[in-house]
Structure formats: C-alpha cells, structure tokens
C-alpha positions as CSV (number, residue, x, y, z in Angstrom):
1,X,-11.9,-18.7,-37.6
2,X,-12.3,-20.6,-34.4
3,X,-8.3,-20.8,-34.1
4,X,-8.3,-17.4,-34.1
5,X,-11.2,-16.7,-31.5
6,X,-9.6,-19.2,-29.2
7,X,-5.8,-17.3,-29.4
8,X,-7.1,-14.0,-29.0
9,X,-9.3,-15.3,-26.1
10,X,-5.7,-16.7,-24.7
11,X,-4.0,-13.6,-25.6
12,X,-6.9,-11.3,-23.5
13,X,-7.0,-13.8,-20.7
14,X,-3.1,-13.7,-20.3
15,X,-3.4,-9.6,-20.7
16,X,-6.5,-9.4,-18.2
17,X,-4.6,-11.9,-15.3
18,X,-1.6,-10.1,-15.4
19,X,-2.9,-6.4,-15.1
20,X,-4.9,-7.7,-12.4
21,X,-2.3,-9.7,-9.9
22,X,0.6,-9.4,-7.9
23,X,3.1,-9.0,-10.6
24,X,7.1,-10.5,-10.1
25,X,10.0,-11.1,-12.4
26,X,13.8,-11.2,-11.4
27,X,14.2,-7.5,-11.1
28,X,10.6,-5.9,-10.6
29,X,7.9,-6.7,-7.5
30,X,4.2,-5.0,-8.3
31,X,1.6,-5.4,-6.1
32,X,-1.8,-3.9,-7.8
33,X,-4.4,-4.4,-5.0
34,X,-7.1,-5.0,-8.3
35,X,-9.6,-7.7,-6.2
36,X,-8.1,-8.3,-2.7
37,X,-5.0,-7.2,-0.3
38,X,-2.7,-9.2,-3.1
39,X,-1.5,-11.7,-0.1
40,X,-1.0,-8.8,2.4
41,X,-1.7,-9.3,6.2
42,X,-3.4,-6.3,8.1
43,X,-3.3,-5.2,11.6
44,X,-5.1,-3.1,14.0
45,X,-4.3,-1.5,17.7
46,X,-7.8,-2.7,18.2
47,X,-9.6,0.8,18.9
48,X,-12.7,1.2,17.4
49,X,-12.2,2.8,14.3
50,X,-9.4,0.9,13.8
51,X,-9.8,-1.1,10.4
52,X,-8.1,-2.1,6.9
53,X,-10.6,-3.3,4.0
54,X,-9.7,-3.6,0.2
55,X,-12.4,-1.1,-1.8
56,X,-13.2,-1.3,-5.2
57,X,-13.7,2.7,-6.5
58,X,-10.2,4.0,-5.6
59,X,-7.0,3.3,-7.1
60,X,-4.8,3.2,-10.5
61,X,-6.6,1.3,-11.7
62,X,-9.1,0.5,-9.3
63,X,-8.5,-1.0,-6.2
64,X,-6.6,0.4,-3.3
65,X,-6.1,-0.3,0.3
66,X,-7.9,1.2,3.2
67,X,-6.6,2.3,6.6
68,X,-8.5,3.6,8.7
69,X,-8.0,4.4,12.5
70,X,-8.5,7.1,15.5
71,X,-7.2,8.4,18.9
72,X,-10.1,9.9,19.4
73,X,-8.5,13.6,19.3
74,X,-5.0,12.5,21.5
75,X,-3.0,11.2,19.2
76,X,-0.5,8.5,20.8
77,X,2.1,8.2,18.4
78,X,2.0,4.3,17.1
79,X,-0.4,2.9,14.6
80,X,-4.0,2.3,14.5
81,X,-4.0,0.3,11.2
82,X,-1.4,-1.4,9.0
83,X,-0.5,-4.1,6.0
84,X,2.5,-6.0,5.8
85,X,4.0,-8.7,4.2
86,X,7.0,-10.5,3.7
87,X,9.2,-10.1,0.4
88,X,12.1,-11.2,-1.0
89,X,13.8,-7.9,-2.7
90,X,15.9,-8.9,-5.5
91,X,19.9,-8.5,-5.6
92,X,19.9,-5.2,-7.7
93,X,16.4,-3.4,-6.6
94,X,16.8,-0.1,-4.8
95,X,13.2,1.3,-5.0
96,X,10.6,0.7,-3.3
97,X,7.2,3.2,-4.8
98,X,3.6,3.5,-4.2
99,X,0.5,5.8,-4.7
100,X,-1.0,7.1,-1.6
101,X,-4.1,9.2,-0.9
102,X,-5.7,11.1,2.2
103,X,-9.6,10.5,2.5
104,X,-11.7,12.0,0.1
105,X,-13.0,14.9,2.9
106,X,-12.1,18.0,3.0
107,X,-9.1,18.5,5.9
108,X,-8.4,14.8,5.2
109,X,-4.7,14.2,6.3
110,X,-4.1,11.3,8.6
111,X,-0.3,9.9,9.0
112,X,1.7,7.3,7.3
113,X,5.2,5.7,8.4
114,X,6.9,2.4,6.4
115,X,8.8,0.3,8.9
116,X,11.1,-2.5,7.4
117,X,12.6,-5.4,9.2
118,X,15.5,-7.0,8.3
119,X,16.9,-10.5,7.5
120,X,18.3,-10.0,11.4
121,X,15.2,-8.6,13.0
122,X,16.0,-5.3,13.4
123,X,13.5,-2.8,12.9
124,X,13.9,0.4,10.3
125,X,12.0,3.3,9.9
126,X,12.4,4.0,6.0
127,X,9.7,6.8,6.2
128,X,8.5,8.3,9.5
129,X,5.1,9.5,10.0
130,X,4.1,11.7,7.1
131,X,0.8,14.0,6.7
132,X,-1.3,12.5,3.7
133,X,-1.9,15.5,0.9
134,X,-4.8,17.6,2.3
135,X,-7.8,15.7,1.6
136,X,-10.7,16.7,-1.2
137,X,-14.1,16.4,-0.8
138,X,-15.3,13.0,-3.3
139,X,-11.7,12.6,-5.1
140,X,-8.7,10.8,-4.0
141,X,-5.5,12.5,-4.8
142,X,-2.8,10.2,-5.2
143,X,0.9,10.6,-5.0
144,X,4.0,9.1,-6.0
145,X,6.3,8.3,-3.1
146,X,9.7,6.6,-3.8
147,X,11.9,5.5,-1.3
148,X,16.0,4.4,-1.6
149,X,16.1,0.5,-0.8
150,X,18.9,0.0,-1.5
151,X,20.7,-1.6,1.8
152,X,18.2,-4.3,2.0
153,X,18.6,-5.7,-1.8
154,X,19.1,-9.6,-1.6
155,X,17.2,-9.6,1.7
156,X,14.1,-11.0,2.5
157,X,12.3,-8.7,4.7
158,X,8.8,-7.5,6.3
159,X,7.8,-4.3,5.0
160,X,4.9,-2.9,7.1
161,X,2.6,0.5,6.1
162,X,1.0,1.9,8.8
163,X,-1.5,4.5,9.0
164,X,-1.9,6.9,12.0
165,X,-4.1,9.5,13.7
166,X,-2.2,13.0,13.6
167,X,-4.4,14.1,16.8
168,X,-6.8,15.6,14.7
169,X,-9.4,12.4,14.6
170,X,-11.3,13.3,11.7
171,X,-11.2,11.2,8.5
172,X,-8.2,9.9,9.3
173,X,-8.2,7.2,6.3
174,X,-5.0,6.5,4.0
175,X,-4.9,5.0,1.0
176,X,-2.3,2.7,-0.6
177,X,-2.1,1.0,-4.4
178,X,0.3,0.1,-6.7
179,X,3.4,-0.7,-4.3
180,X,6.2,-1.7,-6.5
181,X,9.9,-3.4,-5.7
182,X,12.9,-2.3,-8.7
C-alpha cells in the first residue's frame, strides 16, 4: 500500500512539473508561462505605462504574459513593451505558434510584431505589427498564430514579442501564452 502511494505520488509529481514548465525535447520547444516569464527577459521604452508582468487568471492553462504600453494617443511606431529570449531552434523545426489576446475591454486592440535575430545579427521582421482581435469586455480571446520558421532551423537566435500602441491609447494590453518551437 505505501509502494503504491509513493509511485503514484511520483507519477503526479512528474505529470504536475511538466505541464507546468518550460517544456524541450530534440524536436519540440514549449514555453507555458504557468508561474513566471519561463526564463524570458522583458523590456520597456520606458513611458509610463510601459510595463510586462506575468498574471495568474489568463491563459491556456493559466498563466500568460502581459504587455502593456501607450503613446499617449500619437502612436510612434516602435515598441512600448516586449519579451525576448534566446533559443536554440532545432535542425528540423519550422514553426514557431502562440496564443495571443487583446485586453479584456471592449475596443481592446493594441499591436503586436515578432522580430528575430539571427546567428549573424541581423534583424527580421517575421510578423509586422498586427491589430490584436477586438477586445471583450471580462474575457480574453485567444488566438492561434503560426508562423514559417523555417530559414532559421539549426540556429540559435533571439526571438523578441513586442507589443505596441496603434494610436488609439486605450487598453492597449496584449497577451501571450503557450509559445511553442516544432
């Protein structure tokens, strides 16, 4: 009876770590954001409303990242607020996915772009700024983005998400979880 408490306390433990970290294998890179930015670095232009946080009550499953930031009405076109972090993208991946989600206001719908910087330092833009889905007032609406990686597999690179004010200023938060490598 005890033998059997103590391996399904294993087995649970091993299920419970592993849904809850930064997931990697040979061929698959998940980053879950369950308790913390997963060993992401954030950023900020250094305005005032310019901010990332990790929150608990968003996400799939919960946990998500935050970026928030504002022009204050003129928008001027670079980032208010961004993650990034280095990563190794194995020899055969070609995706990279992610959830993302405007605030959960009404008329939410602030910018995001994905930047990538190769082994050789040169800057890509592998999505320009895009309008989040129209916000909804208390709910987060995620979406599935998925983006062809494909020229950068076997490189280690820094993958950036930034988060921008579309001139509008007004709940101008975006929402990341679930970024995954494959």
């Amino acid at each position: 009876m005890n033998k059997t408490r103590t391996a399904l306390l294993i087995i649970f433990l091993l299920y419970f770590f592993s849904s809850c970290s930064t997931n990697s294998n040979d061929d698959k890179i998940i980053y879950n954001f369950n308790s913390d930015l997963d060993g992401w670095q954030s950023g900020t232009s250094g305005k005032n409303l310019d901010s990332v946080s990790w929150i608990d009550w968003g996400g799939q499953p919960p946990g998500a990242v935050k970026l928030d930031g504002s022009d204050f009405g003129t928008s001027d076109h670079e980032p208010n607020s961004w993650i990034y972090k280095e990563i190794s993208i194995p020899d055969k991946s070609n995706t990279l996915s992610f959830l993302t989600s405007a605030h959960d206001r009404e008329n939410a719908n602030a910018e995001l772009r994905i930047r990538l910087v190769d082994e050789n330092q040169n800057s890509h833009i592998i999505l320009d700024w895009e309008l989040a889905n129209n916000g909804i007032e208390n709910e987060l609406t995620w979406i599935e983005k998925k983006i062809d990686i494909s020229s950068y597999s076997g490189q280690t690179v820094i993958l950036y998400f930034e988060q921008g004010d579309n001139d509008v200023g007004n709940h101008e938060q975006r929402y990341i979880d679930k970024i995954q490598i494959y």
